[in-house]
C-alpha positions, 0 to 999 in steps of 0.5 A, spaced: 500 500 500 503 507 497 503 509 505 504 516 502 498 518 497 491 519 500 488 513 503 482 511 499 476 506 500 477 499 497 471 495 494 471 488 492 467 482 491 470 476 496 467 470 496 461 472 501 458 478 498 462 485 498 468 487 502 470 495 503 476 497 506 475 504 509 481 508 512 480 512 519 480 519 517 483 519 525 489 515 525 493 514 518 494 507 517 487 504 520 482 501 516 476 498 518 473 492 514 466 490 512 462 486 509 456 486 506 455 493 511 457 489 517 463 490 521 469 485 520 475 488 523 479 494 524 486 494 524 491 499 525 497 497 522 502 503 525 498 501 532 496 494 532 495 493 539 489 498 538 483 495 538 476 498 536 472 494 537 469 492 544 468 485 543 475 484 540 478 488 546 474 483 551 478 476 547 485 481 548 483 480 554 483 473 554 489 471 551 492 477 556 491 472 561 492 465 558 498 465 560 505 470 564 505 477 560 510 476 555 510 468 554 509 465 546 502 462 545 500 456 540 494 459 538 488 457 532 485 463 530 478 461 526 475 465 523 480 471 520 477 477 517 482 482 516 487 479 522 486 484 528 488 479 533 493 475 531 497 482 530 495 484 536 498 477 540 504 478 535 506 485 538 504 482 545 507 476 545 513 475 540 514 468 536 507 466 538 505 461 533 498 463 530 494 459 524 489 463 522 483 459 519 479 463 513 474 460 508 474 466 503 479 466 499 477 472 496 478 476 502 484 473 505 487 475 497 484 483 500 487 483 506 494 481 503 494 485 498 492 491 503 493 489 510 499 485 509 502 482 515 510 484 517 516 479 516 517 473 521 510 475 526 509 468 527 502 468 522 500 463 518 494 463 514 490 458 511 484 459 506 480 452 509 473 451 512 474 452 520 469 445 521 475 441 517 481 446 519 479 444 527 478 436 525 484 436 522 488 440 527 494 436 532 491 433 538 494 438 544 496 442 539 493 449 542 494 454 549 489 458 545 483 457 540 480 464 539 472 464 534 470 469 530 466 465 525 460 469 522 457 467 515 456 475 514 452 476 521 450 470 523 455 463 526 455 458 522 450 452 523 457 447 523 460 451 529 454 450 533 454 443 536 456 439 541 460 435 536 464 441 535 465 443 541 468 436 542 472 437 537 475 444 540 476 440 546 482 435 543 484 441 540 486 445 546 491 442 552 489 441 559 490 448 561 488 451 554 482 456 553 476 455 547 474 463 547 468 464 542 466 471 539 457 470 539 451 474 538 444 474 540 438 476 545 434 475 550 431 469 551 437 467 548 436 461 545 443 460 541 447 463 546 444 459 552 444 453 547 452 455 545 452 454 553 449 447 554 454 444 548 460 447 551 458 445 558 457 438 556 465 438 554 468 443 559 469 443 567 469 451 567 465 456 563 464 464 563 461 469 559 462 476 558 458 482 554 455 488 557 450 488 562 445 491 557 445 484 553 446 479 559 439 483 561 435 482 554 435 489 553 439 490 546 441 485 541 450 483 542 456 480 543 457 476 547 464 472 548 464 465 551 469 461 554 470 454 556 477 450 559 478 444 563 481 449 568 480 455 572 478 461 568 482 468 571 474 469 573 477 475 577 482 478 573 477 478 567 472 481 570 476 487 573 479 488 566 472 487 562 469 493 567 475 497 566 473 498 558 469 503 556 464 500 555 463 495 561 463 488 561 461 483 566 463 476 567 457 471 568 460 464 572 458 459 576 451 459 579 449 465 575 452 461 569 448 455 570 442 460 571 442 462 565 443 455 562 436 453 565 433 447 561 437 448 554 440 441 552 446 441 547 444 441 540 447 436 535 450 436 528 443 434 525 440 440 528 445 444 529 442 452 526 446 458 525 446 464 529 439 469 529 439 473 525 441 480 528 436 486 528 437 490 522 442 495 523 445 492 528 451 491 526 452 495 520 455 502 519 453 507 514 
């Protein structure tokens, strides 16, 4: 990218429908990307431990506590977008090995020619299915396996069984963290169902999301962890409520609650994530 002309916006057919790259007119070399109008990622290639968004600050957090400040992770991305988060471990925790699973090979193509990574940041991209790329991963092989899959605004039916989440768990080691970026509202029948799948699998699960989704006021993120360790419930929780816009972190009792009666859901019925209101996630 010529740094020294006048960022202009970039638009693209990709695989999944129409990507624009639009640069901040704030800060120099950052760019949001959408698809279809809906918010991918944002990148800041001159500051890539700034995040914009809040979800993406919130699985940050997480990988901030997966491990000592400063030790290399082994972490399956799946889901890549424009690569917020593996330049942001990458700047964070050098010589971090990174697999980033993206099945649009139209927009992974974007993304490199406009957004590319630095030499020797540890990243390795495959144009792959995340289902087939998670199947085949090396059993024990990740401290961290971080999911941000959206098939335009919805998760795939195939990442939202309890067969997935078995496979998440070979994937992981004992210590590890399954952290997944999710989107629904009240009565949350996905997400309460994403709870049961993972809750079949894994001792330890958490939630975290605004107040204002957990009380089924507003359509949003919600960020779903699961591990057959302790979750850093306490340091999550001081984090998140120190943002900007505040998270809470749902655990235990309050956890189980909100579980209620859901039962995990198979891959023979597995369904996509709901449709968001419109202009939930779009931008104009």
């Amino acid at each position: 990218m010529d740094t020294a002309a006048e960022p202009i916006p970039v638009t693209r057919t990709v695989d999944c429908g129409t990507a624009k790259l639009l640069p901040d007119v704030d800060r120099p070399r950052a760019w949001l990307l959408t698809v279809d109008g809906a918010p991918q990622s944002y990148v800041d290639l001159d500051a890539p431990t700034h995040l914009e968004f809040e979800y993406v600050r919130r699985l940050a957090h997480v990988l901030d506590q997966a491990a000592p400040e400063g030790r290399p992770l082994d972490v399956l991305h799946l889901g890549g977008g424009a690569l917020t988060l593996p330049r942001y471990l990458a700047a964070t925790r050098p010589h971090s090995r990174q697999d980033v699973v993206e099945a649009d090979r139209g927009l992974l193509a974007l993304v490199a020619e406009q957004l590319p990574l630095p030499d020797g940041c540890g990243i390795t991209v495959h144009a792959e299915d995340a289902r087939t790329a998670l199947e085949a991963a090396p059993t024990a092989g990740a401290d961290v396996i971080v999911a941000d899959v959206f098939g335009g605004s919805r998760v795939p039916a195939q990442l939202t069984s309890v067969e997935y989440a078995r496979a998440a768990a070979r994937v992981l080691r004992t210590d590890g963290c399954y952290a997944a970026n999710l989107a629904d509202s009240a009565p949350f029948g996905f997400l309460r169902s994403q709870l049961a799948n993972f809750a079949t699998v894994f001792a330890h699960l958490a939630l975290i999301a605004e107040p204002s989704v957990l009380r089924g006021r507003r359509f949003g993120n919600a960020v779903l962890l699961a591990s057959h360790a302790e979750l850093p419930v306490a340091a999550l929780a001081r984090r998140t409520a120190a943002d900007a816009f505040p998270a809470r972190v749902e655990h235990g009792a309050a956890l189980r609650r909100l579980i209620g009666d859901a039962v995990p859901v198979h891959d023979d019925e597995a369904v996509p994530s709901p449709v968001p209101p419109e202009g939930a996630f779009s931008v104009g």
